[in-house]
C-alpha positions in Angstrom: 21.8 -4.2 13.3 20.1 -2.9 15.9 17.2 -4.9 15.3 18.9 -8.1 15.7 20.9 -7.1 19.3 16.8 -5.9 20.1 15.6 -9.8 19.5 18.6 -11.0 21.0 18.5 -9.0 24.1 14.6 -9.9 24.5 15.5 -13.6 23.7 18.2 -13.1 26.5 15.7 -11.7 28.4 13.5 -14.7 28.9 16.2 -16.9 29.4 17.4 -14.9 32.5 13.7 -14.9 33.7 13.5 -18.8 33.3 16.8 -19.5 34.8 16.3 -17.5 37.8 13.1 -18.7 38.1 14.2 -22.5 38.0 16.7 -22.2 41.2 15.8 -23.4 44.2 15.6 -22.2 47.5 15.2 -24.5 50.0 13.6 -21.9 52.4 10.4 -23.2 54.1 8.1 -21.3 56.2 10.6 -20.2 59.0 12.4 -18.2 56.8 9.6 -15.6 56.8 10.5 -15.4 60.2 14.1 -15.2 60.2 14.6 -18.8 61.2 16.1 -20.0 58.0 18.5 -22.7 59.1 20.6 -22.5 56.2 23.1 -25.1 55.4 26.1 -24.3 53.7 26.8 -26.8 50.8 29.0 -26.4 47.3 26.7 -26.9 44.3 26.5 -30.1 42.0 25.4 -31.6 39.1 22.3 -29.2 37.6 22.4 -26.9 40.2 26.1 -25.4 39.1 25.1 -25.6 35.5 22.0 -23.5 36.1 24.0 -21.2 38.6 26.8 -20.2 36.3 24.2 -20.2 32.8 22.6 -17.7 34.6 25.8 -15.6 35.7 26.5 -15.9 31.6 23.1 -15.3 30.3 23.1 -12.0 32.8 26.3 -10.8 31.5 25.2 -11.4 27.7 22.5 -9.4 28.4 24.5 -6.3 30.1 26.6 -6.7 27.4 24.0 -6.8 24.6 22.4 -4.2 26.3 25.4 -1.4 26.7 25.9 -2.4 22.6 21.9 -1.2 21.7 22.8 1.7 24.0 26.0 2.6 22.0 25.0 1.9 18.7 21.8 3.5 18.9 23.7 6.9 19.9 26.1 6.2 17.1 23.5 5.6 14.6 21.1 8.8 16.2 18.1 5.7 16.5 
């Protein structure tokens, strides 16, 4: 059992990763300067989808993680 919440979590894990990685920030070379000149906007299309995958894929992955920590405890792994 705990093997399979262990791939699942690393499988998780990479998803997270990717999905972070994939959002964009449309923050140019002002913003290292505090200058970013942000523009407030509600998200559409891919952008939303990616936003609230990752908002799942994160929680799965609390979720998955608190369950290896439990289970290993209750098993003495």
């Amino acid at each position: 059992m705990l093997k399979i919440i262990s791939i699942t979590q690393l499988i998780l894990a990479i998803l997270l990763v990717v999905s972070i990685m994939l959002q964009h920030r449309g923050t140019g070379l002002g913003g290292i300067f505090g200058a970013e000149g942000n523009v407030y906007r509600s998200k559409r299309g891919l952008e939303k989808v990616l936003f609230n995958s990752t908002i799942v894929i994160g929680t799965l992955f609390v979720l998955f993680s608190l369950s290896y920590i439990f289970l290993g405890a209750k098993l003495g792994s």
